[in-house]
Short mmCIF file of the C-alpha atoms (twelve columns), coordinates in Angstrom:
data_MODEL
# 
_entry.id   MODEL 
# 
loop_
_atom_site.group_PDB 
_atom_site.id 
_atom_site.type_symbol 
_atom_site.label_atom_id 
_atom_site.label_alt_id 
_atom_site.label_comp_id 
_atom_site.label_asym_id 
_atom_site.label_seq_id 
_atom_site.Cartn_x 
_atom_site.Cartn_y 
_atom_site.Cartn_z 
_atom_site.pdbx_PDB_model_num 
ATOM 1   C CA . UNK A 1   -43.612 -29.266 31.387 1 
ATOM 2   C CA . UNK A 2   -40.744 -27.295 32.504 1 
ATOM 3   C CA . UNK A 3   -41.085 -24.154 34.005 1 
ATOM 4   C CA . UNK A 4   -39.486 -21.906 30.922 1 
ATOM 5   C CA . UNK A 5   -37.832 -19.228 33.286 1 
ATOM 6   C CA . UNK A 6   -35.792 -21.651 34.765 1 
ATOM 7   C CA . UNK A 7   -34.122 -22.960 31.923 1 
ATOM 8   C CA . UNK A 8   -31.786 -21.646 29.314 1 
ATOM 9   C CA . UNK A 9   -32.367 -22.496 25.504 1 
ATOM 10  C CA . UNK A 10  -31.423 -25.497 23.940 1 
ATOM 11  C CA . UNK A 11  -28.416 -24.928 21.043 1 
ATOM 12  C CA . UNK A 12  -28.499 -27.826 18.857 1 
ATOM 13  C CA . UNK A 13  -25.553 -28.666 17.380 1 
ATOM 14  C CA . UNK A 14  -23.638 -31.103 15.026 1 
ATOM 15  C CA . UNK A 15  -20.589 -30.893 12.820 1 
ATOM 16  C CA . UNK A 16  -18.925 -32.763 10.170 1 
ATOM 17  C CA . UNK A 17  -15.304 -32.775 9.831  1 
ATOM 18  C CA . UNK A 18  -12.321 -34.010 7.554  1 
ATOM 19  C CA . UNK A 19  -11.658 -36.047 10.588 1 
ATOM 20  C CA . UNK A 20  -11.479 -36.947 14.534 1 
ATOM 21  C CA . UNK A 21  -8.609  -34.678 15.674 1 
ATOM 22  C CA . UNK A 22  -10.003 -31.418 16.612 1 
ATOM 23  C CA . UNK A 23  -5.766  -30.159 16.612 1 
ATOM 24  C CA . UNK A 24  -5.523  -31.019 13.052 1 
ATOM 25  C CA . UNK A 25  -8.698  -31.689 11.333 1 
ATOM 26  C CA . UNK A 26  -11.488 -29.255 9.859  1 
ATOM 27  C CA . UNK A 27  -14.922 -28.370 9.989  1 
ATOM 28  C CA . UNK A 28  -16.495 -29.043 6.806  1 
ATOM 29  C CA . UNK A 29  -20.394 -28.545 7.630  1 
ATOM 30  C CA . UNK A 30  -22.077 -26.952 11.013 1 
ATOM 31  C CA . UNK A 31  -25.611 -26.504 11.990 1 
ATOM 32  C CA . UNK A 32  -27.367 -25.474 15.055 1 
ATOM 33  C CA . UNK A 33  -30.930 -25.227 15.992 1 
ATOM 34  C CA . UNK A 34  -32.060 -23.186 18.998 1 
ATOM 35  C CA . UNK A 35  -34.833 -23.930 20.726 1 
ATOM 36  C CA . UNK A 36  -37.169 -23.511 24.211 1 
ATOM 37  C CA . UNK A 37  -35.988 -25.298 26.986 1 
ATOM 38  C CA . UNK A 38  -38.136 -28.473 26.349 1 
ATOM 39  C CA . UNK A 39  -36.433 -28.546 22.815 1 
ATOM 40  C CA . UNK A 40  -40.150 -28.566 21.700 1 
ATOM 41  C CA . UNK A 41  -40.232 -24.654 19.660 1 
ATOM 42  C CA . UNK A 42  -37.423 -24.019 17.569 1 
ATOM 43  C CA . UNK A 43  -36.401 -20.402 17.667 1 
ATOM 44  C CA . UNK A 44  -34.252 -19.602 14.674 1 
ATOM 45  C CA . UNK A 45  -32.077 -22.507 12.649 1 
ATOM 46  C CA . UNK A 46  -28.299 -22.316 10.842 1 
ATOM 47  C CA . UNK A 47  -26.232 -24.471 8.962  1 
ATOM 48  C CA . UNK A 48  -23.215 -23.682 6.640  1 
ATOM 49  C CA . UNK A 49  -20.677 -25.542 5.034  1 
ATOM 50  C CA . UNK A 50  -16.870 -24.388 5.171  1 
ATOM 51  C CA . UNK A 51  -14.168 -24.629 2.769  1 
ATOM 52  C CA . UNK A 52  -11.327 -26.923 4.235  1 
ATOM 53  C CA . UNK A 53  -7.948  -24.928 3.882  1 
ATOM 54  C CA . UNK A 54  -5.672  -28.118 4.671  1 
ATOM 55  C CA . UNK A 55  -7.083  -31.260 2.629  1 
ATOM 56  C CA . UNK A 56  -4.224  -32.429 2.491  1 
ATOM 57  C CA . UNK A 57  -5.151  -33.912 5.809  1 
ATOM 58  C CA . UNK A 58  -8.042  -35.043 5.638  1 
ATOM 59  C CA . UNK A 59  -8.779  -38.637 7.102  1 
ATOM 60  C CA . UNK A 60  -10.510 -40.356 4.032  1 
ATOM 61  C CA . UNK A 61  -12.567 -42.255 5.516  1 
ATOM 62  C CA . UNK A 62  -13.896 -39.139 7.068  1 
ATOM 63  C CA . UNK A 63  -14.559 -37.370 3.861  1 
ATOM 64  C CA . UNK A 64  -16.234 -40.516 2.542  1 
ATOM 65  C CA . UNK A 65  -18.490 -40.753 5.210  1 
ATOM 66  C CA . UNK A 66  -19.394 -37.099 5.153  1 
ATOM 67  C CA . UNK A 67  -19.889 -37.163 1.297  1 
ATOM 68  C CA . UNK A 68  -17.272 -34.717 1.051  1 
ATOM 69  C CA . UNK A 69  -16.817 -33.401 -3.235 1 
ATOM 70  C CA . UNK A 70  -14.618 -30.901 -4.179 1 
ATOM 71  C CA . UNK A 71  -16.711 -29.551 -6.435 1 
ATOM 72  C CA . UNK A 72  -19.439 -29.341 -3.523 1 
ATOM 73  C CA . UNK A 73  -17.012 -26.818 -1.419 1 
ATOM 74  C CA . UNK A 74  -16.512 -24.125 -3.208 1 
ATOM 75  C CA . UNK A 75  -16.150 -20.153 -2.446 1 
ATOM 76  C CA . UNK A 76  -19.407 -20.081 -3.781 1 
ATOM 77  C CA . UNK A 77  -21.071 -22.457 -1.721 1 
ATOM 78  C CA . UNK A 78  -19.055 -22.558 1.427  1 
ATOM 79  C CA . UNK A 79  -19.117 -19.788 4.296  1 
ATOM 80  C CA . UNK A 80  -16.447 -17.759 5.381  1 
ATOM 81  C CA . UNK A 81  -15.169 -18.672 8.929  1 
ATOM 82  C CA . UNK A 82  -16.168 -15.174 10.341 1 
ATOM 83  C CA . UNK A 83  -18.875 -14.907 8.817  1 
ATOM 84  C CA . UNK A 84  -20.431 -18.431 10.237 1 
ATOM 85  C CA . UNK A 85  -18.866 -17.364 14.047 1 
ATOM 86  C CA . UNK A 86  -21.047 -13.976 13.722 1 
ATOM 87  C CA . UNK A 87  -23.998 -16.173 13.017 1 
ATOM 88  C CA . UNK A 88  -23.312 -18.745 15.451 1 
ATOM 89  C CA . UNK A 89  -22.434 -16.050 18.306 1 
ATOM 90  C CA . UNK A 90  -25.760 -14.183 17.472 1 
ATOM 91  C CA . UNK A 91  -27.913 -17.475 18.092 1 
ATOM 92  C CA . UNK A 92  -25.920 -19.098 20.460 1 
ATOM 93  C CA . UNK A 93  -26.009 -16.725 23.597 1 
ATOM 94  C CA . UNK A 94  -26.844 -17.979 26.810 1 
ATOM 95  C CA . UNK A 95  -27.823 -21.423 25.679 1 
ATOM 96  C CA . UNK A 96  -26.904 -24.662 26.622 1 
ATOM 97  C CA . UNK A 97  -25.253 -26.783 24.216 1 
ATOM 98  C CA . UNK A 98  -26.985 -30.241 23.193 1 
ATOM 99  C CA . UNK A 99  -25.025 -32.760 20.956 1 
ATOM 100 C CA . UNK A 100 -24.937 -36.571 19.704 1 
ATOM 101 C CA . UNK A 101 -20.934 -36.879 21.663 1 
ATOM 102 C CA . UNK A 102 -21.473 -33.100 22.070 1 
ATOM 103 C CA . UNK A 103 -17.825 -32.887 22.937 1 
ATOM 104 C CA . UNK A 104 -16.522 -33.791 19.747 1 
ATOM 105 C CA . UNK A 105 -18.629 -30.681 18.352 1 
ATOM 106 C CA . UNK A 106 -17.750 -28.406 20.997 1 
ATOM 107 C CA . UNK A 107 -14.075 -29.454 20.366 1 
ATOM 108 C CA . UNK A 108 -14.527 -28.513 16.861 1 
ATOM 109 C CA . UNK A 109 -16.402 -25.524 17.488 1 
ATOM 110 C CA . UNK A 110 -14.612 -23.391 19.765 1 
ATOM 111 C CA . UNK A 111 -11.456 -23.838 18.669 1 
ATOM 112 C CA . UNK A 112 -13.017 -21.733 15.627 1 
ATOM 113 C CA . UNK A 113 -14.028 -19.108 18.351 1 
ATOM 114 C CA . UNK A 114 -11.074 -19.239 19.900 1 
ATOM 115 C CA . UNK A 115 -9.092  -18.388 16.197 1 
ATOM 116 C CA . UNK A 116 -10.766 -15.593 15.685 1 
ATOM 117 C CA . UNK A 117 -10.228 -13.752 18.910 1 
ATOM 118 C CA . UNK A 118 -13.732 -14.755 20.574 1 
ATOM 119 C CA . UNK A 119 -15.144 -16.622 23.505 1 
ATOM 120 C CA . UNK A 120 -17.475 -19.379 22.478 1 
ATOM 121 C CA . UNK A 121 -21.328 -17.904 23.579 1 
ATOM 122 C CA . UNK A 122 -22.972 -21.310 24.842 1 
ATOM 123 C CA . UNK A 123 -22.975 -21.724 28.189 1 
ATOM 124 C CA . UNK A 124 -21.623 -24.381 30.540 1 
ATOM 125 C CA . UNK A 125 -23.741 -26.239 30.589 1 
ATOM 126 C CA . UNK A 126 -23.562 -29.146 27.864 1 
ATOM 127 C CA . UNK A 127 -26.170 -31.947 27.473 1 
ATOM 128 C CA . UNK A 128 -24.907 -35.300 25.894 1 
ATOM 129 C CA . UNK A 129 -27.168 -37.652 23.989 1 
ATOM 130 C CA . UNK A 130 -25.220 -40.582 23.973 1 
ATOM 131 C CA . UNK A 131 -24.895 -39.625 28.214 1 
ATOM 132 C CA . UNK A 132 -29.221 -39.795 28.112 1 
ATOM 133 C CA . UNK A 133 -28.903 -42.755 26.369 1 
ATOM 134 C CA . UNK A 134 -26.438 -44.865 28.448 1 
ATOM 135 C CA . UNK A 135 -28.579 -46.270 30.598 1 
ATOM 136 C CA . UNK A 136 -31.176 -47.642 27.854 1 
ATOM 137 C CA . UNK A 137 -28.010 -48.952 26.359 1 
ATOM 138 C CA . UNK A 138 -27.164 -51.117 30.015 1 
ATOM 139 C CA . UNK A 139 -30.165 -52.440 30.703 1 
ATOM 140 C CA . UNK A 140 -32.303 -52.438 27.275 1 
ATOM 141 C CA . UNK A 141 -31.674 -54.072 24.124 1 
ATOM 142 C CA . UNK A 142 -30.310 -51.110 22.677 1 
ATOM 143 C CA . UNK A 143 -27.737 -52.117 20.095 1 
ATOM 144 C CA . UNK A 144 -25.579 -48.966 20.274 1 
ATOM 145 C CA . UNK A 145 -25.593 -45.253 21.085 1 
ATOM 146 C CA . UNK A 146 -25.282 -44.399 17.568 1 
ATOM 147 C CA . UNK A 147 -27.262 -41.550 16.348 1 
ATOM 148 C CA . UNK A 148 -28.806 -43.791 13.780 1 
ATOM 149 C CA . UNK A 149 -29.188 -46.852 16.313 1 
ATOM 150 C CA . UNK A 150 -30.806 -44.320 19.409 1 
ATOM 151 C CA . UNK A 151 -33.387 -43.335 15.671 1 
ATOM 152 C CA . UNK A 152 -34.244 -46.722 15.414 1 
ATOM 153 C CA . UNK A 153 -34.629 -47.819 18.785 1 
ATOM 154 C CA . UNK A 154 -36.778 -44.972 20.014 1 
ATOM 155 C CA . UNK A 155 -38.961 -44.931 16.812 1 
ATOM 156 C CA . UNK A 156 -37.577 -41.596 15.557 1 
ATOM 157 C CA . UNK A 157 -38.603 -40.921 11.750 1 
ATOM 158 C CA . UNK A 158 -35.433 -38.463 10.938 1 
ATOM 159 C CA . UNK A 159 -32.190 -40.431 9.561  1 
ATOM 160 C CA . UNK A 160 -29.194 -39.181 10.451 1 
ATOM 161 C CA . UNK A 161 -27.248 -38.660 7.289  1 
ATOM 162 C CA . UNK A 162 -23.854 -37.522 7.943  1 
ATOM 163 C CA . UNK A 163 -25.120 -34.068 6.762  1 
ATOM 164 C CA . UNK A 164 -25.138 -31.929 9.593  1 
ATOM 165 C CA . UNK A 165 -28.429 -29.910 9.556  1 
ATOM 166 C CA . UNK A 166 -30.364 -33.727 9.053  1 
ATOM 167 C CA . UNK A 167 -28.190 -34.744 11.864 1 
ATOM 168 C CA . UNK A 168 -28.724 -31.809 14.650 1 
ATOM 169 C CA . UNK A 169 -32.402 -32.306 13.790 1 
ATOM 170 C CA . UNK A 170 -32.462 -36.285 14.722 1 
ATOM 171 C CA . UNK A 171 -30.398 -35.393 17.535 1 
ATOM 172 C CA . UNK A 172 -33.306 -33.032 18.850 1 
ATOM 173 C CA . UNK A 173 -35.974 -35.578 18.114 1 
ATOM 174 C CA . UNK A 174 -33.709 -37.894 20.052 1 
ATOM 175 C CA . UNK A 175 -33.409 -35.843 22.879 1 
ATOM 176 C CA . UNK A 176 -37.055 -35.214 22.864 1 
ATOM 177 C CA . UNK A 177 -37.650 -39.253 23.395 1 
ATOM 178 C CA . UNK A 178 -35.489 -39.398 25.777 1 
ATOM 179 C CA . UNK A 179 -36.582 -36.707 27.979 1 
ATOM 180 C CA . UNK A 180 -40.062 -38.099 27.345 1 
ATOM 181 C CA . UNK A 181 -38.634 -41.236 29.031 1 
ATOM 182 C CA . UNK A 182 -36.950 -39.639 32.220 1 
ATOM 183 C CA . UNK A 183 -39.979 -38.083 32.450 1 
ATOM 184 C CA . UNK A 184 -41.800 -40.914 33.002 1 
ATOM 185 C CA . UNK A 185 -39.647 -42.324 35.177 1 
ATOM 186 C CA . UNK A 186 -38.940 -39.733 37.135 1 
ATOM 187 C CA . UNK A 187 -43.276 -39.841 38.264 1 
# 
């Protein structure tokens, strides 16, 4: 068990996006969970979708995968971007940031900071899923460092989904086996 002073909080996070290109794509859905420093309580939760300004660009592929509808973004449904940064900032201080590729959300992520004249409020200090995972993926029989193929191999029940609240939550179970496995390695 780690000692909980120690440690910073874990931030969750995973986004879904009208494509790969942080410089010109947009973040469609975004959810983070905090959490103790084991991962194990979960402090507060957020998710909210956001209304793409610039479909137009939009990768389709990307908006097929992400079940992406028109009709499913709407004012009334989607968040304002200042409005999901205030929640996001409030949660989000002091923590370290946790992600499937956690770059690719970060890259998404604080660019949105960064537009509206703030400082993203995770720490430094990032941890990387698919990083944890690269080693099972050498010298197991791992088939890939997919979210859904780390699920399966490590006998996780949530699916990712392509939905990011479903998603941030496998990635947490994830990390959870695989911290269970350092730590019996590292005995």
């Amino acid at each position: 068990m780690l000692q909980q002073k120690k440690f910073q909080d874990l931030l969750f996070v995973d986004t879904e996006t009208t494509g790969l290109d942080a410089t010109k794509h947009e973040l469609l859905e975004v959810a983070a969970i905090r959490t103790s420093p084991d991962g194990l309580r979960i402090i507060s939760k957020f998710e909210a979708k956001l209304k793409p300004t610039h479909i137009e660009s939009a990768e389709p592929k990307a908006l097929q995968i992400n079940g992406y509808v028109a009709s499913q973004w709407t004012d009334e449904t989607c968040m304002k971007p200042e409005l999901v940064v205030d929640e996001l900032q409030k949660m989000a201080v002091g923590t370290a940031l946790v992600g499937q590729n956690v770059s690719f959300d970060e890259g998404f992520l604080t660019p949105l900071f960064t537009r509206l004249g703030m400082k993203a409020p995770w720490g430094y200090h990032k941890v990387d899923t698919v990083a944890l995972a690269w080693p099972l993926f050498l010298h197991t029989d791992l088939p890939g460092l997919s979210l859904g193929k780390l699920c399966e191999f490590l006998g996780v029940a949530a699916v990712p989904t392509h939905r990011a609240a479903a998603d941030a939550e496998a990635c947490r179970q994830v990390y959870l086996k695989l911290m269970e496995r350092w730590s019996a390695a590292c005995k």
